[in-house]
LOTIDREN-650372 format. One line per 5 residues: number of its first residue (from 1); their letters; for each residue x, y, z of C-alpha. Coordinates in Angstrom, 2 decimals. Example, Ala and Ser with C-alpha at 12.3 -4.5 7.8 and 13.67 -1.06 7.14 Angstrom:
1 = as = 12.30,-4.50,7.80; 13.67,-1.06,7.14
***
This chain:
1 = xxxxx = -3.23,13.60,15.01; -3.34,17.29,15.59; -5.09,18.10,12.25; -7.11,21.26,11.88; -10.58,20.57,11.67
6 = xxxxx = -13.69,22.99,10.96; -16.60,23.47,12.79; -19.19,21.12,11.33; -16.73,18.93,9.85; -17.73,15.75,9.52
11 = xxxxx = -16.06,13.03,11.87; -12.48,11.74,10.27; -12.38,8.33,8.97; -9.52,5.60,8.19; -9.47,2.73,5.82
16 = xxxxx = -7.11,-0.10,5.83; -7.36,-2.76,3.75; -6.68,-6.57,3.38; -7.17,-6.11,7.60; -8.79,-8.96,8.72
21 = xxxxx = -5.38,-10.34,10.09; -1.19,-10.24,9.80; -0.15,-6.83,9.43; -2.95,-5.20,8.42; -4.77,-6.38,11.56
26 = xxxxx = -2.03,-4.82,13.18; -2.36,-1.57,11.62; -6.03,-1.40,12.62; -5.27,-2.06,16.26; -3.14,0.36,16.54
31 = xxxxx = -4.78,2.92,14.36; -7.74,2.13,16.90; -5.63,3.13,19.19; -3.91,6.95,17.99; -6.22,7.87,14.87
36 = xxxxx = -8.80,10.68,16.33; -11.85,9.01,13.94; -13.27,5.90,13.14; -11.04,3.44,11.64; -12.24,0.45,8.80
41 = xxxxx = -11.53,-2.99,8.66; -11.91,-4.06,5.31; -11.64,-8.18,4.06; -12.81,-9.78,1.18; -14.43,-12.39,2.95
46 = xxxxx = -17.31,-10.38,5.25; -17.33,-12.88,7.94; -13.72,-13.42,8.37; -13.82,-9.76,8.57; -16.53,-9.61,11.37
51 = xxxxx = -14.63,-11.50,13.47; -11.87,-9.87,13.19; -13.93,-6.94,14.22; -15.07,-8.94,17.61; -11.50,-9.81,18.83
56 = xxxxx = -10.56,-6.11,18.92; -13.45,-5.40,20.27; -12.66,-8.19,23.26; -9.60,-6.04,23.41; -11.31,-2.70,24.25
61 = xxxxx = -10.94,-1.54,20.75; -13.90,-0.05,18.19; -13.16,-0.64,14.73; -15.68,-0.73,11.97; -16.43,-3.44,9.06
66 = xxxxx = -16.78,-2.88,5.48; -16.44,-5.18,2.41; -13.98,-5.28,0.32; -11.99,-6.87,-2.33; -9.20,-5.16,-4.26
71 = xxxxx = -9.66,-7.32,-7.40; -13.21,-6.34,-7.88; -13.76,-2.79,-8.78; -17.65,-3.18,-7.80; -16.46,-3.75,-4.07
76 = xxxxx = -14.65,-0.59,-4.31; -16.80,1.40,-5.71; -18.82,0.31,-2.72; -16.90,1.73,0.22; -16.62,5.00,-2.27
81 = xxxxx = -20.20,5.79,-2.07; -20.24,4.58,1.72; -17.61,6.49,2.90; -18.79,9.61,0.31; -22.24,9.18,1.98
86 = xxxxx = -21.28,8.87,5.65; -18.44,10.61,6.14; -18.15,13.25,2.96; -14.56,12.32,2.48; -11.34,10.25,3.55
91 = xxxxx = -8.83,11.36,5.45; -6.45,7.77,5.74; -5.71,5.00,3.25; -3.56,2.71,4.25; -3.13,0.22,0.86
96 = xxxxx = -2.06,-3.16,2.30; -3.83,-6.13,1.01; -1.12,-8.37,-0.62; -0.17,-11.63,-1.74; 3.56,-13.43,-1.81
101 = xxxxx = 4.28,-16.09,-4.08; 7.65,-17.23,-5.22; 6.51,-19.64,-7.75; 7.96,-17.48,-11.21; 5.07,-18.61,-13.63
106 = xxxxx = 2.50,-16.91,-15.86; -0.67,-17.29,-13.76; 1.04,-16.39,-10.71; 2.95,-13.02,-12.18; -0.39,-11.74,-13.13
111 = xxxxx = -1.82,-12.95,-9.71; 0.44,-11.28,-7.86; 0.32,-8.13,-10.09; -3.31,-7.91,-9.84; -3.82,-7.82,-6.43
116 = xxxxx = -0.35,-5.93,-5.25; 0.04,-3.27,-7.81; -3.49,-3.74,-9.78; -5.67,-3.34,-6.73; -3.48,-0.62,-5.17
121 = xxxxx = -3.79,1.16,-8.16; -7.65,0.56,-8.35; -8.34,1.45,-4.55; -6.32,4.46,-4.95; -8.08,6.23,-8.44
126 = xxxxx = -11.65,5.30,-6.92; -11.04,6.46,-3.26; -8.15,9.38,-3.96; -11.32,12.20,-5.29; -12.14,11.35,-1.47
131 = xxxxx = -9.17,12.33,0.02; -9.43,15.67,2.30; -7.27,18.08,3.02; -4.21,16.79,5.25; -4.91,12.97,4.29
136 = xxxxx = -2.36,10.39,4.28; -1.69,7.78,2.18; 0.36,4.17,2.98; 1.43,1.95,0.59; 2.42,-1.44,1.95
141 = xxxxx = 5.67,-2.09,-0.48; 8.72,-4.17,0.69; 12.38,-4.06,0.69; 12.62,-6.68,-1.86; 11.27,-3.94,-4.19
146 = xxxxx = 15.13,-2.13,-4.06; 16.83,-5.72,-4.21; 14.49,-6.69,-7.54; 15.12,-3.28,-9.09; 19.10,-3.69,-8.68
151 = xxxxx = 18.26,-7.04,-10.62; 16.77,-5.16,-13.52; 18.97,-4.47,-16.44; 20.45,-0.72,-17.04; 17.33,0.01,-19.48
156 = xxxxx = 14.43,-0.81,-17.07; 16.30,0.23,-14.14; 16.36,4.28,-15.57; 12.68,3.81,-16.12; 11.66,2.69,-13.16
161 = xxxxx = 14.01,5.78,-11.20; 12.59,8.72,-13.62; 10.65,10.90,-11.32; 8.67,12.19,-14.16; 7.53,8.53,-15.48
166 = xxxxx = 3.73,8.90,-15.65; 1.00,6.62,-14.29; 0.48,4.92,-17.54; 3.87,4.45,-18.46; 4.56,2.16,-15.09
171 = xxxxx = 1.21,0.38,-15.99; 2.74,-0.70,-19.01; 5.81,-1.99,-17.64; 4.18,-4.33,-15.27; 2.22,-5.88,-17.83
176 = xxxxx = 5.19,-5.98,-19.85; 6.83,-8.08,-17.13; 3.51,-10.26,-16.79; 3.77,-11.09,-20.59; 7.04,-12.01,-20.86
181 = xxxxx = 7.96,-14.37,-17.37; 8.73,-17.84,-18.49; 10.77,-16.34,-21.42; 14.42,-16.89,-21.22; 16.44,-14.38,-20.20
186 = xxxxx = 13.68,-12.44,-18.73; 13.84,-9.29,-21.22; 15.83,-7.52,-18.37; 13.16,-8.14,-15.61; 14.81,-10.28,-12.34
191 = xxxxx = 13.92,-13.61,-12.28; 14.60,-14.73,-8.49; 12.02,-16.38,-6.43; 11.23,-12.93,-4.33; 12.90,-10.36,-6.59
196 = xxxxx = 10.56,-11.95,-9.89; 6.73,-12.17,-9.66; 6.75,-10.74,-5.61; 9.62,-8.28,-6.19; 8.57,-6.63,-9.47
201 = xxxxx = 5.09,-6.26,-8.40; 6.81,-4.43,-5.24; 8.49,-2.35,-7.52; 5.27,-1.15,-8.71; 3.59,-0.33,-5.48
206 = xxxxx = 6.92,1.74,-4.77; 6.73,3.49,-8.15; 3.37,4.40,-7.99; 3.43,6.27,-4.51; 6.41,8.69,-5.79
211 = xxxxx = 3.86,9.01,-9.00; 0.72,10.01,-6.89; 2.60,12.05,-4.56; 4.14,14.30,-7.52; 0.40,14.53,-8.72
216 = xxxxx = -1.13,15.45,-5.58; 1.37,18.00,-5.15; 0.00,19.92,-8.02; -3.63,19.17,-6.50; -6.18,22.15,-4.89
221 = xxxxx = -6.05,20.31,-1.61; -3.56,20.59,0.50; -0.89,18.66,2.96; -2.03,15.16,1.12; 1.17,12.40,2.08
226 = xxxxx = 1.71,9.93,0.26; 4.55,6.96,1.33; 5.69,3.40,0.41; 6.77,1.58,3.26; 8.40,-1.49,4.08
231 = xxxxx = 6.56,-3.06,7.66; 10.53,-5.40,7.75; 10.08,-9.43,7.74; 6.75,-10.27,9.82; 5.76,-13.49,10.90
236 = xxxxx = 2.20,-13.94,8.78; 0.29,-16.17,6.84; 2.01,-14.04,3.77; 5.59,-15.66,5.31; 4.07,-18.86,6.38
241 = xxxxx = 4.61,-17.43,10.07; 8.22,-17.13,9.76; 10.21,-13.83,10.02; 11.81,-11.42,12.60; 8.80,-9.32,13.87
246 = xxxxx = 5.68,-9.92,14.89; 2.62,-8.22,13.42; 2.40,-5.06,15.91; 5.83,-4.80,15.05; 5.78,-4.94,11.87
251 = xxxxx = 3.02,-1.93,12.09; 5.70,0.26,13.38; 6.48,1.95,10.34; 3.08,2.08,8.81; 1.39,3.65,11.61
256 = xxxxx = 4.46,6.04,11.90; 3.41,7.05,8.04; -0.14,6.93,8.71; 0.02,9.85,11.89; 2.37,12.37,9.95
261 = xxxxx = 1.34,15.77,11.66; 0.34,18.58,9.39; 2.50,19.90,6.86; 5.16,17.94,7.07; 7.66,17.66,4.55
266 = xxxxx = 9.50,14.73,4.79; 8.77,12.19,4.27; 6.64,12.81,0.75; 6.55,10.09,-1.87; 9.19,8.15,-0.22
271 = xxxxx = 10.17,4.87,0.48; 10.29,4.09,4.25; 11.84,1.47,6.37; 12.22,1.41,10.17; 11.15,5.19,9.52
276 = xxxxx = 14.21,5.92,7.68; 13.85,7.14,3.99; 15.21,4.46,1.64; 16.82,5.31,-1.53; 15.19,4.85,-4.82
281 = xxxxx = 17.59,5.09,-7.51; 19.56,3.42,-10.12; 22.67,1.09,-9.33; 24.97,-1.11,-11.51; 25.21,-3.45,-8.03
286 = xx = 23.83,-6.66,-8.26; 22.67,-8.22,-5.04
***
């Protein structure tokens, strides 16, 4: 990656998680492949994750295993104090474990919210204090993110494209949308089978990486990227195989965020697709 390193500087180290396969297997192999340290595939389930492990391995490959599940803060708190302890620090986060669901009820809203905005948001306060100089950050996010805001009404819409809106202030707004799905009308929130539950928890993941990449700006360490990207329709257990790239294609984008050279300054709290920067912004157009 071209980064400067010190002498004595403890060997770099990526994380990915949710790896064990689709995308996120994906982004590991080809991490494996261009990242100049070792590189972490993470899965809830440790021997699912394992073998993962072995089959890049048959490929030539070296990737690491560590534990992990984005819904339990004990898990990550874990791979803090491992990667704190064996490597002093973090240098790549790629934030991709996800779930799709178009079912619009309760229990699935706050499903899907827990593990695609929730855990992001988790991973990210535990493992950012890691981050070193010149890190970079990935948020998986989607497309569908831009097609559910355009679905939100005028009101949420300018809340969800304030640059300033804090940390706390999105938090609220998801749960606001997990309390109210099933009501009628939808208190402004979309209510499609992608752009509802899938889409609005999207939204979040998008939101957030502008948020932490306005903080970080103001942070002591420097030339830490943060991105939302958008891997395009993959075919993977998350689509029930069906879509218009495979996997390694898919990681295309993602791996293009995750080897940003040094002080680079665009893209920076963006959303990215097919490494183009996608407008986030308000619209009256309804898709």
């Amino acid at each position: 990656m071209g980064f400067p390193r010190k002498m004595g500087e403890r060997k770099r180290v990526a994380v990915v998680t949710g790896s064990n396969k689709g995308l996120g297997f994906a982004i590991v192999r080809g991490l494996c492949k261009q990242f100049d340290g070792d590189v972490y595939l993470t899965a809830r389930n440790e021997s699912l994750g394992q073998q993962a492990v072995l089959d890049l391995r048959k490929e030539g490959l070296n990737p690491r295993f560590h534990q992990l599940d984005v819904t339990k803060p004990d898990t990550i708190v874990k791979l803090r104090s491992f990667l704190k302890d064996t490597y002093g620090g973090l240098d790549l986060l790629v934030n991709n474990a996800g779930k799709m669901d178009m079912e619009l009820s309760a229990a699935n809203a706050e499903s899907l919210m827990r593990t695609n905005f929730t855990g992001l948001c988790n991973v990210s306060e535990v493992l950012f204090p890691l981050l070193r100089p010149h890190a970079r950050v990935v948020n998986v996010s989607s497309l569908i993110s831009v097609v559910a805001l355009r679905k939100c009404s005028s009101e949420l819409q300018q809340k969800l494209t304030n640059r300033n809106i804090s940390s706390e202030d999105l938090k609220r707004l998801m749960q606001t949308f997990v309390d109210c799905v099933g009501t009628r009308g939808g208190h402004g929130w979309p209510t499609g089978k992608l752009t509802g539950a899938y889409g609005v928890s999207k939204i979040g993941a998008t939101v957030m990486s502008i948020i932490q990449q306005r903080q970080l700006l103001n942070d002591t360490r420097p030339d830490i990227v943060v991105n939302a990207c958008c891997p395009g329709y993959v075919m993977t257990d998350l689509t029930g195989q069906k879509g218009m790239k495979t996997i390694d294609q898919g990681a295309v984008t993602p791996l293009y965020l995750a080897m940003l050279p040094p002080n680079i300054t665009s893209p920076k709290g963006e959303l990215v697709s097919e490494k183009q920067i996608v407008k986030w912004e308000m619209t009256n157009s309804k898709l």
